[in-house]
N, C-alpha and C positions, 0 to 999 in steps of 0.2 A: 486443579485437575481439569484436563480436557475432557470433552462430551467423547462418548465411542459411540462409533460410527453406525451403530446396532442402533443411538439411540433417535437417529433420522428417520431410520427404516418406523420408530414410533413415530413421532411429533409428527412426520411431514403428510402422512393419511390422515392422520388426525386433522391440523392445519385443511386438508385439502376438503372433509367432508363439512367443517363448520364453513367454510369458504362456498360448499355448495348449497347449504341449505340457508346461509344470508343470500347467495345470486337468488334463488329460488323465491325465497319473500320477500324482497325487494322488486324483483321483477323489471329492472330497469339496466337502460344501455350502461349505467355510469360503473354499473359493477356485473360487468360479465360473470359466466358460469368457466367454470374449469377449465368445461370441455369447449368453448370459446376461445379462449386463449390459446389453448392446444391446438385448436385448429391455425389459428393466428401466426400460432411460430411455426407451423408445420405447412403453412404456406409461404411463410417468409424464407425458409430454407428450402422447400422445395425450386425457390425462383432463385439461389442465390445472395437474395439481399442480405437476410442476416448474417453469414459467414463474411461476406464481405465486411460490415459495418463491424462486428464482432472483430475480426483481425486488424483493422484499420487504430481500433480502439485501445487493440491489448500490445500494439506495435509501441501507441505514443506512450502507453500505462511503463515498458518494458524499456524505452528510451529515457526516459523521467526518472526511471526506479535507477537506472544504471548512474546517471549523471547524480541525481541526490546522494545517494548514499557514498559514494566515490569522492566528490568534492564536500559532505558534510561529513565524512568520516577523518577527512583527513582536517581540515575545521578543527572538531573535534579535541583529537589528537594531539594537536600544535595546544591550543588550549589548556587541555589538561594536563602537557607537560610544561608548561613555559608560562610563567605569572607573570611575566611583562606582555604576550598574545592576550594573556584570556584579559588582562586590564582594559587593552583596547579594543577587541573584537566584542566584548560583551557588552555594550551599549547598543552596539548594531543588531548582536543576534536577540535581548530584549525587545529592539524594534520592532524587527521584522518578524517576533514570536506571535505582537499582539496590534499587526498588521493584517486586517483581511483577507483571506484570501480572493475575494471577489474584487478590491479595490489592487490588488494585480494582477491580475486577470486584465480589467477594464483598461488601466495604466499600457502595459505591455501592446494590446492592442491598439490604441490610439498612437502612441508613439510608434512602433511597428508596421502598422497593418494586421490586416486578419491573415496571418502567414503560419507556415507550419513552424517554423522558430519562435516566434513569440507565442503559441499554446505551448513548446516545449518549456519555453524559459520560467512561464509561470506557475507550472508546475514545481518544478525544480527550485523556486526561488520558495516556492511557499514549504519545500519540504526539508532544504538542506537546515534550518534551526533546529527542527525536530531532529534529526540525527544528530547536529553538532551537539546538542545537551545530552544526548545519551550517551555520546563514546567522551564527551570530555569526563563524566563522571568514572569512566573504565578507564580511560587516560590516569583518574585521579587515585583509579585503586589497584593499582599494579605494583605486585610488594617488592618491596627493596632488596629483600633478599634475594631473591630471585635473579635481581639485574646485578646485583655483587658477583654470584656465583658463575653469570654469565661472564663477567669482568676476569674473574678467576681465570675460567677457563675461556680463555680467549675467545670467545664466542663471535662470528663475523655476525655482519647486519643480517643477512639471511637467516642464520642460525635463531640469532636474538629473536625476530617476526616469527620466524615459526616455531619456532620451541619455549619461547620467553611470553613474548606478547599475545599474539593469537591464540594461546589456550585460557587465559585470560579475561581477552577481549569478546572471546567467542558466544556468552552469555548477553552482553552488554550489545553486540551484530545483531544477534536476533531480538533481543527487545526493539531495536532501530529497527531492524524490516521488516518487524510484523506492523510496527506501527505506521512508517512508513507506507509499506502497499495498501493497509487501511486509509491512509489519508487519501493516496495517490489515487485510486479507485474513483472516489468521490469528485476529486478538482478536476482530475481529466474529463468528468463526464460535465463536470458544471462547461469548461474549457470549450468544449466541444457544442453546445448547446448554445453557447455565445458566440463564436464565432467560425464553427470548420462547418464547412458543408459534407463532413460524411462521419460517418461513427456511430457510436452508440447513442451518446449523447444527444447527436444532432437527429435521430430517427427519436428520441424520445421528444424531441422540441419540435419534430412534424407533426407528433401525433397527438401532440397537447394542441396544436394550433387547431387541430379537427375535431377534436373532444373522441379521440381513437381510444378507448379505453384498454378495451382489445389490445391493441398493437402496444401502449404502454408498458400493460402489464406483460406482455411477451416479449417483449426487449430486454426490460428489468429483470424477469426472471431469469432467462438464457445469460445474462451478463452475471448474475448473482451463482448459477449454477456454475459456471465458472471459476467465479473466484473462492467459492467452497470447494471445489476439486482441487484445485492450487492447496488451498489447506488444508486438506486432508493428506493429498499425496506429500507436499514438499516441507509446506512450514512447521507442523507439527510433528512431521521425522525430525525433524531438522532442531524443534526447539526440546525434545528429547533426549535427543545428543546431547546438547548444552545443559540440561539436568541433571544428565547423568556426568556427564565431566565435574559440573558444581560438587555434587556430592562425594564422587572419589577425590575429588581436592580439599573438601571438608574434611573426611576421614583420615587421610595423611597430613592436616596440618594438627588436627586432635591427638 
């Protein structure tokens, strides 16, 4: 069960007033006070910086999410229905499961350059395994009935995808994009901090190089505020839907 949204409106004052009273005895630059910070992002957006680096950020997180899941879905897919694919692609996608991500990253860039293509590629390469094991196993549990009765009734490829497979599949999507934009979140900013000169990433590797505590943590938080808005508003409607389909398809096959 997911947190309700009622339960932020607690934890996150809470969070904020232990947050004030360790600044407060500690007394030191390394752990600014709240209201530090706040001033920090309310100057960074007041000059423009943060929206910039913020958009620059969630463009390559939004270019990444689309290519991963897109080319690991369809991966996937091939996989899960075809035992002579998954024979041969599953040595590769074991590789590359327990393949660092930081060693392509690193890769990518020497071979490459520090270019906008090779931050995209290494994203995308560290995340399409993650997707291709979640929808090969949705690949694997797609009931046969189902695709008889499709058969029956003449059903074209269009019909079959959306009335066969995607009600289906559509449980097995969102486990892949939740975990997916979890992952993606993370490498884009490692991505970014190695080598783009603009983003989120790269304003958190300024402010480490100055011992910017301040500007740290107001980067991280405005970015993390972020991606809790995304799931609140998208993901969790979204993986709702797919609970509730689960369960009206339990009861009809009961």
């Amino acid at each position: 069960m997911r947190a309700s949204p009622l339960a932020y409106w607690i934890v996150l004052p809470l969070l904020v007033a232990v947050w004030s009273i360790a600044a407060w005895w500690i007394d030191s630059s390394l752990l600014p006070s709240p209201l530090a910070v706040f001033q920090t992002l309310q100057s960074a957006a007041v000059s423009g910086e943060l929206q910039r680096h913020l958009a620059i950020t969630l463009q390559r997180v939004a270019i990444s999410f689309a290519l991963a899941m897109a080319l690991g879905t369809l991966i996937g897919l091939c996989m899960g229905r075809s035992p002579l694919t998954n024979a041969l692609l599953d040595p590769l996608l074991v590789l590359l499961l327990n393949l660092p991500a930081l060693v392509v990253i690193i890769l990518l860039y020497v071979w490459f350059g520090l270019i906008e293509v090779a931050a995209v590629m290494a994203v995308v390469i560290n995340k399409i395994p993650n997707v291709a094991v979640t929808m090969r196993e949705g690949a694997r549990s797609l009931d046969l009935r189902l695709e008889q009765m499709a058969s029956v009734y003449r059903f074209s490829a269009w019909q079959r995808l959306t009335h066969v497979w995607m009600p289906q599949l559509f449980p097995y999507l969102m486990a892949a994009t939740r975990g997916g934009l979890a992952l993606i979140w993370k490498i884009v900013l490692v991505v970014e901090l190695l080598g783009r000169s603009d983003g989120i990433g790269f304003q958190l590797h300024m402010a480490f190089q100055v011992f910017d505590v301040a500007s740290l943590l107001a980067y991280s938080l405005a970015f993390i505020a972020v991606v809790q808005l995304i799931e609140l508003t998208v993901l969790q409607p979204m993986e709702r839907r797919a609970s509730r389909w689960r369960s009206v398809g339990g009861g009809r096959h009961a």
